[in-house]
MDTraj code that builds the backbone (N, CA, C; nanometers):
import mdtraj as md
import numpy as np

residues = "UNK UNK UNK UNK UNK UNK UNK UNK UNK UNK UNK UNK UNK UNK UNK UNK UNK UNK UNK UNK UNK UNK UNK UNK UNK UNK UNK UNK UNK UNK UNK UNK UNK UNK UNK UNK UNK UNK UNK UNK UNK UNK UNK UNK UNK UNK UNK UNK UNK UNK UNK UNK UNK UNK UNK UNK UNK UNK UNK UNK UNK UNK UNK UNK UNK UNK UNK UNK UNK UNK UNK UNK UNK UNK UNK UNK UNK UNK UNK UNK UNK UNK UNK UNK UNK UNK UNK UNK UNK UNK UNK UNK UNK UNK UNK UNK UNK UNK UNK UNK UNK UNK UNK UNK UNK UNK UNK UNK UNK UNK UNK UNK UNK UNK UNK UNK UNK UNK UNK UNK UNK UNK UNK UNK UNK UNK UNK UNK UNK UNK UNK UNK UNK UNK UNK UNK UNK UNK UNK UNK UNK UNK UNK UNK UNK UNK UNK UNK UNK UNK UNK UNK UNK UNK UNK UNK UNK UNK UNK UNK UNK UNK UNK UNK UNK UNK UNK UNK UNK UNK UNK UNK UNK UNK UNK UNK UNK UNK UNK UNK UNK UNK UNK UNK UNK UNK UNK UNK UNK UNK UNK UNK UNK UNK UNK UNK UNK UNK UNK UNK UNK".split()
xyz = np.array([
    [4.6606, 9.0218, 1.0890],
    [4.7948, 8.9838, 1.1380],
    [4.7774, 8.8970, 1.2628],
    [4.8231, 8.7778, 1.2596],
    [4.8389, 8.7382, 1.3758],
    [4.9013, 8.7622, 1.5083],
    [4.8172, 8.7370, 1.6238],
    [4.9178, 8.7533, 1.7722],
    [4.9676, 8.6677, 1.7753],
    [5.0490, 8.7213, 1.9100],
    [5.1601, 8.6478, 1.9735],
    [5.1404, 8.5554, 1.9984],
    [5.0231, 8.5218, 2.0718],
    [4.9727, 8.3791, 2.1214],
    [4.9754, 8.3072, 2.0137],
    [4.8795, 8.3165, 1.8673],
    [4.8763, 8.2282, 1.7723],
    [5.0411, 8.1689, 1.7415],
    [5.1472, 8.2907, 1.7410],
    [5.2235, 8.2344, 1.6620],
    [5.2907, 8.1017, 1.7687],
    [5.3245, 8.1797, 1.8926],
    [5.3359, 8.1078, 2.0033],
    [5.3056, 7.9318, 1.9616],
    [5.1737, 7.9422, 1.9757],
    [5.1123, 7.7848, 1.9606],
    [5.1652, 7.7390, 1.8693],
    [5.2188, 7.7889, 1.7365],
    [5.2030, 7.7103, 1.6133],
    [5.3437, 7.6859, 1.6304],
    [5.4766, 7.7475, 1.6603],
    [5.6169, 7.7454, 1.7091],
    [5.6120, 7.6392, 1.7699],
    [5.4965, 7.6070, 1.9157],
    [5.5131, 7.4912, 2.0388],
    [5.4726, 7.3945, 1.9100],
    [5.4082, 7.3439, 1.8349],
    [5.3756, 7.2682, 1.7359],
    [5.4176, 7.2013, 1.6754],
    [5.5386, 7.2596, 1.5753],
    [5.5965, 7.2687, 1.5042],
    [5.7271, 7.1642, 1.5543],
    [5.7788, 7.0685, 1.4739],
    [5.8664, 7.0083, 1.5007],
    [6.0044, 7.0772, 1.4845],
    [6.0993, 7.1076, 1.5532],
    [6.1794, 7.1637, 1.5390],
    [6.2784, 7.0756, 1.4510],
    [6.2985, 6.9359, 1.4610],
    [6.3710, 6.8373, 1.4125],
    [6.3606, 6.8766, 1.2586],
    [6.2450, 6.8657, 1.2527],
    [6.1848, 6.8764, 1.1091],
    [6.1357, 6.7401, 1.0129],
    [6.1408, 6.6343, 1.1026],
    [6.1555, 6.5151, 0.9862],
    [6.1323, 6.3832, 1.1811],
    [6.0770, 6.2629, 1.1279],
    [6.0456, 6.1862, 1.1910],
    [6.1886, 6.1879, 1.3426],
    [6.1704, 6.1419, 1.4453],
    [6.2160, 6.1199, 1.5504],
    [6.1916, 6.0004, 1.6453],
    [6.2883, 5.9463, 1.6978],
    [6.2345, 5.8191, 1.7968],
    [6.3150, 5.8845, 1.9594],
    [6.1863, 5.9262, 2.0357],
    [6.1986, 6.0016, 2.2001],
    [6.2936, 5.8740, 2.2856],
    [6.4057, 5.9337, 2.3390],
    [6.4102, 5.8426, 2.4545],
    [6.4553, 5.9503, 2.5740],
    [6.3441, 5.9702, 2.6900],
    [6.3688, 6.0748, 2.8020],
    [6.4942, 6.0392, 2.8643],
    [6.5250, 6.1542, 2.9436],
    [6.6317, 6.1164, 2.9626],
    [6.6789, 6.0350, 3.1605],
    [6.5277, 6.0492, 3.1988],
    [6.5025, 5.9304, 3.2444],
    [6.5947, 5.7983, 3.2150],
    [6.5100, 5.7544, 3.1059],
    [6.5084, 5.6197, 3.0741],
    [6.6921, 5.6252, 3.0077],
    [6.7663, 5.7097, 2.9437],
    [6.8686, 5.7285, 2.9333],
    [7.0210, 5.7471, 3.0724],
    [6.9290, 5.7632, 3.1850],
    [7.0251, 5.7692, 3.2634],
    [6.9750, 5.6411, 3.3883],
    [6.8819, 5.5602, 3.3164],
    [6.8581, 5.4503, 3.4270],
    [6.9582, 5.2899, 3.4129],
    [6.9586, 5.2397, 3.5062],
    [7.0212, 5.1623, 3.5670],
    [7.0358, 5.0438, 3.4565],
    [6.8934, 5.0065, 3.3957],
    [6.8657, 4.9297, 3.2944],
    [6.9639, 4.9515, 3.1630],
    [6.8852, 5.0861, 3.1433],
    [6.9159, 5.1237, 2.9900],
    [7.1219, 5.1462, 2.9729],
    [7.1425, 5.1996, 3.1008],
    [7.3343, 5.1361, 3.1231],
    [7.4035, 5.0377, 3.0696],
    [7.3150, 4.9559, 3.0738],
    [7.3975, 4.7939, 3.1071],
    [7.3431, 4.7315, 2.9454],
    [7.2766, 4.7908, 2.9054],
    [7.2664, 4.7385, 2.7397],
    [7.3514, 4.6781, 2.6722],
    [7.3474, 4.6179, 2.5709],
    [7.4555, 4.5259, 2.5238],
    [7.4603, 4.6081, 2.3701],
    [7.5723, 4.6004, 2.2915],
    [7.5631, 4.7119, 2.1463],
    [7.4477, 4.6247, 2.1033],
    [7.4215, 4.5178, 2.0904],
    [7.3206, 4.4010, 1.9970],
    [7.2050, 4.4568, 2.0664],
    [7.1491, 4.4492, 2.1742],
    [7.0361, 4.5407, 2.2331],
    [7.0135, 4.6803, 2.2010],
    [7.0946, 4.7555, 2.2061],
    [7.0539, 4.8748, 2.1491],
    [7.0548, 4.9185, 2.0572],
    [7.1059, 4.8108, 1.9306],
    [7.0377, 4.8049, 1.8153],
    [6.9717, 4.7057, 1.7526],
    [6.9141, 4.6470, 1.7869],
    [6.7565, 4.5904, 1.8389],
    [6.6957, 4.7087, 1.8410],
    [6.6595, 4.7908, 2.0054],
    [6.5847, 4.8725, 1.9646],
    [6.5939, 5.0079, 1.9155],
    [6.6822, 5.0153, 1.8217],
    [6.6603, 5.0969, 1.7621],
    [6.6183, 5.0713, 1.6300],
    [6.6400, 4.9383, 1.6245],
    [6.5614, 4.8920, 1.4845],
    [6.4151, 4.8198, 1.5048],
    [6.3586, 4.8251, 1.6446],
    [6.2268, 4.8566, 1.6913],
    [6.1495, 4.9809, 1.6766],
    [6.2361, 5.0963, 1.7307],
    [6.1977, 5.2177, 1.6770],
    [6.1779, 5.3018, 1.5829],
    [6.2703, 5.2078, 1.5016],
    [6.2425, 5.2419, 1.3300],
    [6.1303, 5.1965, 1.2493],
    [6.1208, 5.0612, 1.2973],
    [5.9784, 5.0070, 1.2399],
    [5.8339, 5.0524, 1.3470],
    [5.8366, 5.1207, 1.4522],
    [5.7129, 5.2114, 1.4984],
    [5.7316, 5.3399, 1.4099],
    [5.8103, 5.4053, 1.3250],
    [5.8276, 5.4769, 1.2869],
    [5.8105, 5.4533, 1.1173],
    [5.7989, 5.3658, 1.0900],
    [5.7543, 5.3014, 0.9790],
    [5.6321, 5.3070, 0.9575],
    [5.5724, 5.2633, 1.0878],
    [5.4177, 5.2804, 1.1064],
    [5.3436, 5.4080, 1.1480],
    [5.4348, 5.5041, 1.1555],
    [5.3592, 5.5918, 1.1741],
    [5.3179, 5.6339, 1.3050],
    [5.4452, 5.5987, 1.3836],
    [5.3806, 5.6185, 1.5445],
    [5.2444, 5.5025, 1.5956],
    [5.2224, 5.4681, 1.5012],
    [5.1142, 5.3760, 1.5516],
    [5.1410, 5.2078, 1.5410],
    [5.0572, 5.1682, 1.6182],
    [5.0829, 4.9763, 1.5908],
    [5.1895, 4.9682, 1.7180],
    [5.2134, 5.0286, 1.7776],
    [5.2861, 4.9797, 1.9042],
    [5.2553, 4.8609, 1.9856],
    [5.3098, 4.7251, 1.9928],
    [5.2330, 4.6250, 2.0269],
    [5.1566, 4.4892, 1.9079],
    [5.2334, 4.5991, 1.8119],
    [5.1750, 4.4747, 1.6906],
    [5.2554, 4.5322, 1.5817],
    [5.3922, 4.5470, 1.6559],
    [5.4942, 4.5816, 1.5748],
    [5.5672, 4.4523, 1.4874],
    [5.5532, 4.4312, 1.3709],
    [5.6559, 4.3014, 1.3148],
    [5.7826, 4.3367, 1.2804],
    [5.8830, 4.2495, 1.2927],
    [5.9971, 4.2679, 1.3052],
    [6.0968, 4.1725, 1.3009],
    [6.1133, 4.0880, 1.1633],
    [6.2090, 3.9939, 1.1637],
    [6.3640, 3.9778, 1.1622],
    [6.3683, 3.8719, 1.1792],
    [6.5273, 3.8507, 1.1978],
    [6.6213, 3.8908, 1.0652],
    [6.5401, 3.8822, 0.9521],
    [6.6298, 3.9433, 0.8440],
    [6.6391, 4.1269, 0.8800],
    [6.5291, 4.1552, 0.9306],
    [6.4982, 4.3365, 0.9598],
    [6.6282, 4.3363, 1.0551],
    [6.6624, 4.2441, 1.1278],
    [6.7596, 4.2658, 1.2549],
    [6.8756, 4.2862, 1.1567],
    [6.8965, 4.1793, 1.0955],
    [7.0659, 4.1680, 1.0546],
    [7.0575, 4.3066, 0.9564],
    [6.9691, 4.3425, 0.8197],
    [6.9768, 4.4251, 0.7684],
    [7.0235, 4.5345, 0.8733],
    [6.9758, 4.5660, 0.9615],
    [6.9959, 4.7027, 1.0374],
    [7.1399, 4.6762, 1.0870],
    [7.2108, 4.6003, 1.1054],
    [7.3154, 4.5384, 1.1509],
    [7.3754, 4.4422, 1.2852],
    [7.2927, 4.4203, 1.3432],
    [7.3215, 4.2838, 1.4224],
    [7.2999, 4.1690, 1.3951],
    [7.3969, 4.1355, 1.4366],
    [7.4665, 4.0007, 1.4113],
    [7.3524, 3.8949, 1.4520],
    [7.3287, 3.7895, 1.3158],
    [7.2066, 3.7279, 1.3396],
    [7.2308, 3.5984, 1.4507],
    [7.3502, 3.5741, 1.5104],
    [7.3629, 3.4893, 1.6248],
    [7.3210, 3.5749, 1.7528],
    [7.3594, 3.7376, 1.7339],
    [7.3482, 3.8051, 1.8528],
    [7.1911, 3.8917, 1.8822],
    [7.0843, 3.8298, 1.7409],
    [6.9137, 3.8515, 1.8155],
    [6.9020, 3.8344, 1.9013],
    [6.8525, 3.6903, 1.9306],
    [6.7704, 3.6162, 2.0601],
    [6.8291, 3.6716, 2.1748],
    [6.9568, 3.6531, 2.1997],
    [6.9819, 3.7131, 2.3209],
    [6.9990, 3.8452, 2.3475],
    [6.9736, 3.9884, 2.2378],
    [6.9647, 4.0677, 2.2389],
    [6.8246, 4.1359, 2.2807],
    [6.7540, 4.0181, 2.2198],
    [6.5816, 4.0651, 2.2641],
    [6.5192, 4.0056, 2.3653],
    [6.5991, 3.8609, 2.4586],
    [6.6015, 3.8447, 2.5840],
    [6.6290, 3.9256, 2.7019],
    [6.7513, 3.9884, 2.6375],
    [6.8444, 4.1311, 2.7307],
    [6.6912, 4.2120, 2.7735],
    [6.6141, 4.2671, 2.6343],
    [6.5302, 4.3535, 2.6308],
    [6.4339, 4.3691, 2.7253],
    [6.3737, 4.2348, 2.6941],
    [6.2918, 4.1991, 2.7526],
    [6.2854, 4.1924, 2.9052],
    [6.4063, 4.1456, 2.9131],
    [6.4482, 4.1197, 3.1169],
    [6.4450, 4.2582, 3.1427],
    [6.4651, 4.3464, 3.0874],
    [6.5481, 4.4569, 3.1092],
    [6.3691, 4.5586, 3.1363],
    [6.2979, 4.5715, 3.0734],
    [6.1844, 4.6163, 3.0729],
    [6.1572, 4.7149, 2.9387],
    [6.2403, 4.6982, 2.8362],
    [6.2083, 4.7836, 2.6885],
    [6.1236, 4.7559, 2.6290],
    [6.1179, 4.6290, 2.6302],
    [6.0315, 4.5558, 2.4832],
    [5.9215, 4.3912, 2.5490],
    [5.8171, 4.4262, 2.5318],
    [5.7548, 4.3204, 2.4912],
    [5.7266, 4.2552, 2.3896],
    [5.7249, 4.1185, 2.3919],
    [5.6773, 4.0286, 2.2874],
    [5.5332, 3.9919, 2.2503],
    [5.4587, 4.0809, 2.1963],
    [5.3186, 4.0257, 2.2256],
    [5.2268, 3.9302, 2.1877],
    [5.3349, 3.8726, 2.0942],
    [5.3071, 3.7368, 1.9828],
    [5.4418, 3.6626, 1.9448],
    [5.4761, 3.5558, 1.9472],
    [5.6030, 3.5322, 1.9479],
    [5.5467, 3.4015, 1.8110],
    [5.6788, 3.4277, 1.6905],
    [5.6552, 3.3850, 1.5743],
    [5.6575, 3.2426, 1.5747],
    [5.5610, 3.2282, 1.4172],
    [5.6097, 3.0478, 1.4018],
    [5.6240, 3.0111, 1.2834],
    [5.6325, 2.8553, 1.2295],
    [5.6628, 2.8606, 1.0682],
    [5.5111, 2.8212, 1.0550],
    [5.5155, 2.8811, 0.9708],
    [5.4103, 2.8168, 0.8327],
    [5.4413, 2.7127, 0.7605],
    [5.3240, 2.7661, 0.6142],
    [5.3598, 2.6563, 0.5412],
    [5.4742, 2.6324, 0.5070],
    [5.5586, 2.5842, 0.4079],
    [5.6545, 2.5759, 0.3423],
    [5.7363, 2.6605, 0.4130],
    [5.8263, 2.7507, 0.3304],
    [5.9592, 2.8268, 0.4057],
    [5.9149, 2.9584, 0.4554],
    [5.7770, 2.9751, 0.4719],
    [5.7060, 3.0958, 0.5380],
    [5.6899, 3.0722, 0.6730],
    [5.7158, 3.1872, 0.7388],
    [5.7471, 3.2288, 0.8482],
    [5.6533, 3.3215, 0.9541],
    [5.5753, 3.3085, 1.0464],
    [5.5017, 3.4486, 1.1219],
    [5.6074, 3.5235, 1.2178],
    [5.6749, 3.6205, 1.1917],
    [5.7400, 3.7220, 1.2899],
    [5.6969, 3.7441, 1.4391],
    [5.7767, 3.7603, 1.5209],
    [5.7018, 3.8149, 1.6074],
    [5.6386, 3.9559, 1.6365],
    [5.5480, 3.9803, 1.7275],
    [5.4767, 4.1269, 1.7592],
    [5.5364, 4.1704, 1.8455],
    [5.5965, 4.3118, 1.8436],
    [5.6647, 4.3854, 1.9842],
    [5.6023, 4.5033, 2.0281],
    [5.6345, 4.5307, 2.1604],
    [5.5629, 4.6273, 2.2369],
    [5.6714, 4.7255, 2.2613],
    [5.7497, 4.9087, 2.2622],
    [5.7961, 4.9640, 2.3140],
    [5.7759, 4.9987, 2.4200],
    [5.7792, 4.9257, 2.5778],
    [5.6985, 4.9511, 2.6936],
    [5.7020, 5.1373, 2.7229],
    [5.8184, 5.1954, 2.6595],
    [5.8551, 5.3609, 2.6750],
    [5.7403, 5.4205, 2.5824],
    [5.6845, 5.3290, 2.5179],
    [5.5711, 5.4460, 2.4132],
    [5.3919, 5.3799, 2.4322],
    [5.3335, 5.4931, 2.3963],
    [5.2029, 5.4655, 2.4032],
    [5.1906, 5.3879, 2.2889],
    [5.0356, 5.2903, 2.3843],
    [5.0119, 5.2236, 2.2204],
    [4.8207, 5.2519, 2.2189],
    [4.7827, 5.1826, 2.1258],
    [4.6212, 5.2247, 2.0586],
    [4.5344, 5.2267, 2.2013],
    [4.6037, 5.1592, 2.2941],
    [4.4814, 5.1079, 2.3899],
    [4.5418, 5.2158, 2.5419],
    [4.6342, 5.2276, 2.5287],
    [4.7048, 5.2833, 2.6435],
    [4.7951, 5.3505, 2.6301],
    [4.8764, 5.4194, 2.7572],
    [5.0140, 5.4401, 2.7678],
    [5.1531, 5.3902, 2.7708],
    [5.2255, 5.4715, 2.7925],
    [5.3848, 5.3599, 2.8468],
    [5.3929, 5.2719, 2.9455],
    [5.4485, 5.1928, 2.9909],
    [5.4411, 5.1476, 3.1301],
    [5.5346, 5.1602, 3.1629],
    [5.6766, 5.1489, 3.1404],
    [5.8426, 5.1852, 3.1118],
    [5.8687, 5.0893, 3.2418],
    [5.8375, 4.9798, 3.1680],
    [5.8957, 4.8742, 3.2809],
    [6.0222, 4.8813, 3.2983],
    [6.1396, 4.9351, 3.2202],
    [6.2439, 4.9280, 3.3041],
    [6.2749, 5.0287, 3.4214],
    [6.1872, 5.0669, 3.4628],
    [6.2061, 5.1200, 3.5619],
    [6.2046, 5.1126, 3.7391],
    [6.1367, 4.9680, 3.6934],
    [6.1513, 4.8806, 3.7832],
    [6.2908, 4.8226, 3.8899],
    [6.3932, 4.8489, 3.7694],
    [6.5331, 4.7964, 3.8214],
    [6.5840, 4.9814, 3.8912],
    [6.6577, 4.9213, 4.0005],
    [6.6661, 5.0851, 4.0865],
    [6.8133, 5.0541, 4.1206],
    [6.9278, 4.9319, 4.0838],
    [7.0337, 4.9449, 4.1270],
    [7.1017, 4.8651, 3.9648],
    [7.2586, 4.9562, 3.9750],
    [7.2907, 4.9146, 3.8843],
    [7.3755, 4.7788, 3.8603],
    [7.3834, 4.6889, 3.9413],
    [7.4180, 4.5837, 3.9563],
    [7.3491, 4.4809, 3.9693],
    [7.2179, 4.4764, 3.9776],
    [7.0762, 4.4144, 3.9635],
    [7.0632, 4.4312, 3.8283],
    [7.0568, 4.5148, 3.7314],
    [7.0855, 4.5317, 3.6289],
    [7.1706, 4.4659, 3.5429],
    [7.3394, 4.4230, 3.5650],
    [7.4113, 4.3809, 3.4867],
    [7.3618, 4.2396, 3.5294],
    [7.3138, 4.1942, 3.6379],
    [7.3437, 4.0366, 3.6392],
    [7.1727, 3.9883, 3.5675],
    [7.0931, 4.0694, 3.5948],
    [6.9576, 4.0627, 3.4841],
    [6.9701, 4.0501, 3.2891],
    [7.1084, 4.1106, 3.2966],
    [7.1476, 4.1666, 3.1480],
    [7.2064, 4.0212, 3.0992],
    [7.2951, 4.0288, 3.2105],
    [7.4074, 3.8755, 3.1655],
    [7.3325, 3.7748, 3.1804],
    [7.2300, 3.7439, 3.2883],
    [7.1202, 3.5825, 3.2713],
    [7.0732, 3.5600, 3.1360],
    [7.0116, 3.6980, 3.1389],
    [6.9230, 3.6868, 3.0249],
    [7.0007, 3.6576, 2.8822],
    [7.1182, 3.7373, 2.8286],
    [7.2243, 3.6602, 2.7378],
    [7.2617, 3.5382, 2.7317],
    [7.2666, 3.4544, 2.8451],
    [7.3283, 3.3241, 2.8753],
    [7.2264, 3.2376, 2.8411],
    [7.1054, 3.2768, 2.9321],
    [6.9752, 3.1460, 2.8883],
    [6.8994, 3.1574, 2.7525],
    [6.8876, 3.0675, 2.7690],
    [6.8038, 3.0653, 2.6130],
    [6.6903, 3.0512, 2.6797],
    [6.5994, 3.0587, 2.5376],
    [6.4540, 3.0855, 2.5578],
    [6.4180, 2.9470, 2.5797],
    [6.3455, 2.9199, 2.6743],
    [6.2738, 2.8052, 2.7090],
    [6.1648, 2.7329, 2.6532],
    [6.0738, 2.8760, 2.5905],
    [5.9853, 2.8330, 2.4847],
    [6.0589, 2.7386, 2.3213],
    [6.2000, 2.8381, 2.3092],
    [6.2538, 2.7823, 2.1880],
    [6.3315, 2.6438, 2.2129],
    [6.3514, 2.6161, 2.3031],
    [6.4315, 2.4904, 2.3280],
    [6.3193, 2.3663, 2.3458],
    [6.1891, 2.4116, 2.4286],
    [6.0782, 2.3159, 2.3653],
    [6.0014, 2.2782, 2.3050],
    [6.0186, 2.3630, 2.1734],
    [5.9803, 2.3885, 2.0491],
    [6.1097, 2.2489, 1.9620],
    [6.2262, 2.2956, 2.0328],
    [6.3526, 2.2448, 1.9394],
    [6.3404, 2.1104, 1.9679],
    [6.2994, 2.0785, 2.1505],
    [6.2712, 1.9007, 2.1158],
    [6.1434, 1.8550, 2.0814],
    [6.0677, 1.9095, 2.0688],
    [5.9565, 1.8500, 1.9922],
    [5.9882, 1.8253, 1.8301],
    [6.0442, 1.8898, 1.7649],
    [6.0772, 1.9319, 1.6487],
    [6.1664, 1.7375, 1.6406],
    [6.2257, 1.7709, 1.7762],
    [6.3413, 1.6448, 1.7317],
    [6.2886, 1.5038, 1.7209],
    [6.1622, 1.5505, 1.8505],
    [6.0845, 1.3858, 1.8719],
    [6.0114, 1.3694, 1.7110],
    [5.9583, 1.5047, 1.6687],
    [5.8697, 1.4460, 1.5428],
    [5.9631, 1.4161, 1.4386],
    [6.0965, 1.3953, 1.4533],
    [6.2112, 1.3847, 1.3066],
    [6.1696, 1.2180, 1.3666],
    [6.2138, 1.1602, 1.4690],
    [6.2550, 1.0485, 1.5593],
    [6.0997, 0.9646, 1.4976],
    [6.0369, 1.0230, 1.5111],
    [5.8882, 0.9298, 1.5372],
    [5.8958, 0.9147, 1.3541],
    [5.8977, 1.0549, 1.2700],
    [5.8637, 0.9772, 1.1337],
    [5.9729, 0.9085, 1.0602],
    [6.0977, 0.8703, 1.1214],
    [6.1884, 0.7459, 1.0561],
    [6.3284, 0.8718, 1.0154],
    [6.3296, 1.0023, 1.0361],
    [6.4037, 1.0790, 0.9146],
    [6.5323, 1.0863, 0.9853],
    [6.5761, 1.0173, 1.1505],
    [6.7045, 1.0268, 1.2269],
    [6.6998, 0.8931, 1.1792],
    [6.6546, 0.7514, 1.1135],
    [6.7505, 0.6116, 1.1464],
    [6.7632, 0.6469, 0.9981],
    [6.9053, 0.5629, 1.0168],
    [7.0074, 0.5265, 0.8949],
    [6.9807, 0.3909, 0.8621],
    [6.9910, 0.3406, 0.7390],
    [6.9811, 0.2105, 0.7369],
    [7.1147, 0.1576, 0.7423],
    [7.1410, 0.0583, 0.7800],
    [7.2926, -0.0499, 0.8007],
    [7.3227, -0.0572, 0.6603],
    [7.4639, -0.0185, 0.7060],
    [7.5561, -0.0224, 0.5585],
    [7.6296, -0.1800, 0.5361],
    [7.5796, -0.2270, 0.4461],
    [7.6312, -0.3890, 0.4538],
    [7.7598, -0.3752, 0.3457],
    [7.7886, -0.5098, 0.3684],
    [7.9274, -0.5039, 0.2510],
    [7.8512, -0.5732, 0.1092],
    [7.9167, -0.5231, 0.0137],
    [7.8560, -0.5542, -0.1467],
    [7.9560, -0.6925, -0.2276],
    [7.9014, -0.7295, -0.2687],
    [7.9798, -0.8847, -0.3232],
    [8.0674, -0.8537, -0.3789],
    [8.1187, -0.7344, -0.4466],
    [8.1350, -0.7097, -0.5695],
    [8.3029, -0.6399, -0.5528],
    [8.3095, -0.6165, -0.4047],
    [8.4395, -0.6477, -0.3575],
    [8.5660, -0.7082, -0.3443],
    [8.6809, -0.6469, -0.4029],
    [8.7921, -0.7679, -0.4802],
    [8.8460, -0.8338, -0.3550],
    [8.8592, -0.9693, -0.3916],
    [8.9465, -1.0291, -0.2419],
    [9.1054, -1.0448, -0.2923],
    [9.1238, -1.0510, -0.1089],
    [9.3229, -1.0338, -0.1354],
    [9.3387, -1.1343, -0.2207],
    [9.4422, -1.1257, -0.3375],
    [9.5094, -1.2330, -0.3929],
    [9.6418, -1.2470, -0.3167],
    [9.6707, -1.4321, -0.3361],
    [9.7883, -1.4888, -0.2898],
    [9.9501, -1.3943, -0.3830],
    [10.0409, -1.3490, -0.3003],
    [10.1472, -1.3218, -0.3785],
    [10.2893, -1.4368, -0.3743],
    [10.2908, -1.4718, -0.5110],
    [10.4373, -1.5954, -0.4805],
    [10.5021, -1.4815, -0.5508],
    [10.6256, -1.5910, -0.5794],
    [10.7917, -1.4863, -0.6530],
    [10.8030, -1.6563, -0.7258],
    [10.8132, -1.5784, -0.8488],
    [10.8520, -1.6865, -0.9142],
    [11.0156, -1.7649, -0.9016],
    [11.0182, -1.8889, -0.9751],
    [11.1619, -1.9479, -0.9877],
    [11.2803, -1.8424, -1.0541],
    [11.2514, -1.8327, -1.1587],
    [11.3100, -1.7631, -1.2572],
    [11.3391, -1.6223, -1.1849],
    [11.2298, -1.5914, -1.1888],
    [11.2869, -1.4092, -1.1903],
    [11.2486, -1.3605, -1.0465],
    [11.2309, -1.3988, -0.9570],
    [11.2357, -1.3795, -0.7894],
    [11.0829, -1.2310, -0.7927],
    [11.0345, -1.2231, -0.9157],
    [10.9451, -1.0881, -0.9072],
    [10.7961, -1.1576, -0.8682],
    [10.7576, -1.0586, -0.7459],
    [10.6213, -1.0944, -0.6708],
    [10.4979, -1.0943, -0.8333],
    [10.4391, -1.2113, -0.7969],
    [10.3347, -1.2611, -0.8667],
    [10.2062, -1.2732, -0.8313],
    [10.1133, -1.2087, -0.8641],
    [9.9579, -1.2635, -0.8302],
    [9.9118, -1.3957, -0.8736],
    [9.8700, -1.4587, -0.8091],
    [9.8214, -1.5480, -0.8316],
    [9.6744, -1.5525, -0.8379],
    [9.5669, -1.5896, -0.9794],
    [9.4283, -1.5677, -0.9857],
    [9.3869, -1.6907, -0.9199],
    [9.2717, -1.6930, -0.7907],
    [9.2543, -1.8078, -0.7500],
    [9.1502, -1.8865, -0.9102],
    [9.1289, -2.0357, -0.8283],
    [9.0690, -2.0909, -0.9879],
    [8.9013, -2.0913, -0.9027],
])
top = md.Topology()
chain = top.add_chain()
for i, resn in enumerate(residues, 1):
    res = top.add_residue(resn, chain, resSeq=i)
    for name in ("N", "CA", "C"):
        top.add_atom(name, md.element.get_by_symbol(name[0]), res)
traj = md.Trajectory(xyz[None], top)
């Protein structure tokens, strides 16, 4: 028969939930940061936490996670980028690889980090904990919504110079075609006063 102690341990063990879980202390629940979240941010990461949970608790930091994974989970695919800017300013989430296209209509995702969870090499770092007032917070929240990514905007004019350089922005001049009827003269005849075309010769 087992003791107390054994059962003890195996009780502390034992998931009470019974079935997978994503931790957020309540720390990080009553900080200054995690307040000022936007609904599109906090589901972001919770559809970060679903895919570490996909993995098995593991891969933290080389988490993939595309923009179709976003909208499926339900945010609004205009309201990503600045949802995972929010994040980022905010101290939740790192980017540890930020995506690109491939060949054809293939795509590389980006890699994310839960700074609140351990990953293969280390611990948490819970960078948002950095922010200690809650008004430092909202105006960190709101920059970060407003600006765009700087990397993506010089990505977007390069993109534009290489349309420019291989010919695919000029139009060619639209000329006029011969084949165009010209005005005819209108008389009124003697007889019957009714407007007449006249075919030139």
């Amino acid at each position: 028969m087992p003791n107390m102690q054994d059962q003890k341990g195996r009780s502390r063990r034992r998931n009470p939930i019974g079935e997978q879980f994503a931790a957020r202390t309540i720390a990080m629940l009553e900080s200054p940061a995690y307040r000022v979240l936007s609904r599109a941010a906090l589901f972001a990461l919770s559809r970060l936490e679903v895919e570490l949970a996909h993995h098995g608790g593991h891969d933290n930091g080389e988490l993939p996670c595309t923009f179709d994974d976003f909208v499926g989970y339900g945010v609004h695919r205009h309201s990503i980028a600045p949802a995972l800017r929010e994040l980022v300013a905010l101290g939740f989430v790192q980017i540890m690889r930020h995506g690109c296209a491939l060949n054809g209509d293939q795509r590389q995702s980006n890699l994310y980090r839960l700074t609140y969870q351990p990953t293969k090499n280390g611990g948490p770092t819970h960078d948002w904990r950095r922010i200690k007032m809650l008004d430092e917070a909202q105006r960190m929240a709101l920059q970060a919504r407003r600006e765009g990514d700087p990397r993506a905007r010089a990505l977007g004019r390069a993109r534009v110079r290489k349309q420019k350089a291989s010919g695919s922005f000029c139009r060619a001049p639209v000329s006029k075609i011969g084949t165009e009827t010209p005005q005819l003269p209108v008389t009124k005849t003697v007889t019957t006063g009714v407007a007449k075309s006249v075919t030139p010769i």
